[in-house]
N, C-alpha and C positions, 0 to 999 in steps of 0.2 A: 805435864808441868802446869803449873800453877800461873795468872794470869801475871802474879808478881815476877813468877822467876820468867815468864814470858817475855817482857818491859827489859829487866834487868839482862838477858841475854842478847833481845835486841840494839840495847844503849851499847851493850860490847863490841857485838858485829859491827855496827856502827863508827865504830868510835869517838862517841861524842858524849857529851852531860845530857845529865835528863833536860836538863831545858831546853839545849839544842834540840833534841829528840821531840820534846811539846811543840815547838817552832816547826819542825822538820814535816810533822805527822798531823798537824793542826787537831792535835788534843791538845787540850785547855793544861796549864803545870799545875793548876792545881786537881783534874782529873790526874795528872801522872804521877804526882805525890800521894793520891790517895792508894793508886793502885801501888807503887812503890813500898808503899807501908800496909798493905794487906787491906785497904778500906774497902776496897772493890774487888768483888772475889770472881766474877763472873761478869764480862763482857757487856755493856750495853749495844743495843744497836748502833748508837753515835758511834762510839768507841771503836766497835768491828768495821764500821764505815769506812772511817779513819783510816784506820791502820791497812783497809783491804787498798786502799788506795794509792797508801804510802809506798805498800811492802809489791802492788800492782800484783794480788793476788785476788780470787774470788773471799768471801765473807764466810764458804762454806769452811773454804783453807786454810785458813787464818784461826777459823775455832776445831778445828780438827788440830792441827799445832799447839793449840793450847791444852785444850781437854785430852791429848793422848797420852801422854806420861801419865796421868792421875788416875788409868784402869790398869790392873794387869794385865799379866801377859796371858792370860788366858779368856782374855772380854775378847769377845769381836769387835774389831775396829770395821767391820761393816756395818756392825750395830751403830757405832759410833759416828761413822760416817752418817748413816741415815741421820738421826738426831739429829746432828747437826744441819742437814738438809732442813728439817722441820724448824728449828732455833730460828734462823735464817730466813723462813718464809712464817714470823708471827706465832709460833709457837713457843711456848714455856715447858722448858726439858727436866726429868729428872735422868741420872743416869744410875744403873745397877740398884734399882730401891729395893728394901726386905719388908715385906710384909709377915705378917703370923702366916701359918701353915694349918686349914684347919683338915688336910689328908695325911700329914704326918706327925711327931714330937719336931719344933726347930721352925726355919723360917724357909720362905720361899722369895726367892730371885728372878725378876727381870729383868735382862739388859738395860730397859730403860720405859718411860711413858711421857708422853707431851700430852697439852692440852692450846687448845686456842686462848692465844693473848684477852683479856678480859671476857674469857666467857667461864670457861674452867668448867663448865657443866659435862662434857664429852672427852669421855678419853681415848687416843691412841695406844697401846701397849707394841711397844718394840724389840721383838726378842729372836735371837739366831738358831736357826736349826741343830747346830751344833752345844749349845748352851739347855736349850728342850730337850734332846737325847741326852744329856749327860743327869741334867734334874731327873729327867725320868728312868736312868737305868740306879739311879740311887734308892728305888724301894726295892729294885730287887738285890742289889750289894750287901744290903743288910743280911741277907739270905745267903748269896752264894760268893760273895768276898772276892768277886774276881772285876775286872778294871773293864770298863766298854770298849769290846771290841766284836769285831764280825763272827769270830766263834761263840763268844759267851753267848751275845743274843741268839745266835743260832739253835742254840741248845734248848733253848724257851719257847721260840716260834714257830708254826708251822713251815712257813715262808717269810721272805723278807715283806713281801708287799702286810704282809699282818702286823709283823713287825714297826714299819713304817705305819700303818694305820692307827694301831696302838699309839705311838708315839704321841701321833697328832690330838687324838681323843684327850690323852695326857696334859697336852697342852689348854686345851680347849677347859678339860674341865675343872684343870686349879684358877684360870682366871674367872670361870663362874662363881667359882666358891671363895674370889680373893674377895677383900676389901672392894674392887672396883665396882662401884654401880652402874658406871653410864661407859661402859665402852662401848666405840662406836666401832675401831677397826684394829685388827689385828695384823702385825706386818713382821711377817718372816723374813731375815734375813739369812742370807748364802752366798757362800762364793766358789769357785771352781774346784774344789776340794770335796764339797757337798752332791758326790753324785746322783745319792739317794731321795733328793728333793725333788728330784721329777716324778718320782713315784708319789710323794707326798702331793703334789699337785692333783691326784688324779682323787684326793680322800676328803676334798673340801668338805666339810658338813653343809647344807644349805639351811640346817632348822636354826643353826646359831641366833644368838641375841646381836652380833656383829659380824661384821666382815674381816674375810681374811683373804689378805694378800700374801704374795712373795716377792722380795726386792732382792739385785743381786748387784751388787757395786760395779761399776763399768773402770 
């Protein structure tokens, strides 16, 4: 949901006027009218302060509530959860951005990237295990027209661990070749579903231009 329909669903549960609600949350009515009327699309830290205080929630939960309606249902909300983690500690987020594509025809997707509040020079990329293997079994789809799963890659790889190494390579080398210049780390996310990421663990490259972790939502 959107920051407005966020406001406006609270003022409901509540039941009270948005002024009440400015009084209640100690935002300013004329922050609550901006965001009321679309003026603030996106959270300031005041504002998440606020409300984390009000609602007597963390700051990460409060913009996970907000930002969650606004991905489908096929983004990783581990993805999202991270982000939000970063938003929250000084970071400025983008979420699911498209870049040009220069390995295929069309564009290419990340979950998301931050960068540090006034520096912007260094970037995070944030993207799920499961979101990587789907980009990457889309060069081969073109070919063999069949959906990713355990048989199809099977049919292509010697093994899974190749399988999984490939994958990763995959990932590695569209962010070399994206728009990004200055990344500094790469952060896999997964969650219990993803059993195959401990093999992925085992493929780190060390020659990269950054680093690459894996995050797995608690």
């Amino acid at each position: 949901m959107s920051l407005t329909t966020y406001i406006y669903k609270l003022k409901e549960q509540k039941n009270i006027s948005f002024r009440q609600l400015a009084i209640e949350s100690k935002i300013s009515y004329s922050n609550i009218m901006d965001i009321k009327n679309d003026r603030i699309a996106f959270p300031t830290d005041t504002i998440l302060t606020k409300l984390s205080k009000y609602l007597d929630k963390s700051k990460e939960d409060v913009l996970f509530e907000i930002l969650e309606d606004d991905v489908d249902e096929n983004y990783s909300l581990t993805s999202l959860r991270y982000l939000c983690y970063l938003n929250t500690h000084n970071y400025t987020i983008a979420i699911n951005p498209n870049f040009s594509n220069p390995l295929k025809v069309g564009t290419m997707t990340f979950d998301g990237y931050a960068y540090k509040k006034r520096s912007g020079n260094t970037f995070t990329i944030v993207d799920s295990w499961s979101h990587i293997k789907k980009e990457h079994w889309k060069m081969f789809k073109i070919h063999y027209h069949t959906d990713l799963n355990r048989d199809s890659w099977a049919e292509l790889f010697v093994n899974e661990n190749m399988y999984v190494s490939n994958v990763l390579y995959f990932e590695i080398l569209r962010i070399e070749s994206s728009e990004f210049n200055n990344v500094k780390e790469v952060i896999i996310t997964y969650d219990e579903n993803d059993y195959d990421v401990e093999y992925a663990k085992q493929y780190i490259y060390q020659k990269t231009k950054f680093t690459i972790k894996f995050w797995k939502s608690k």
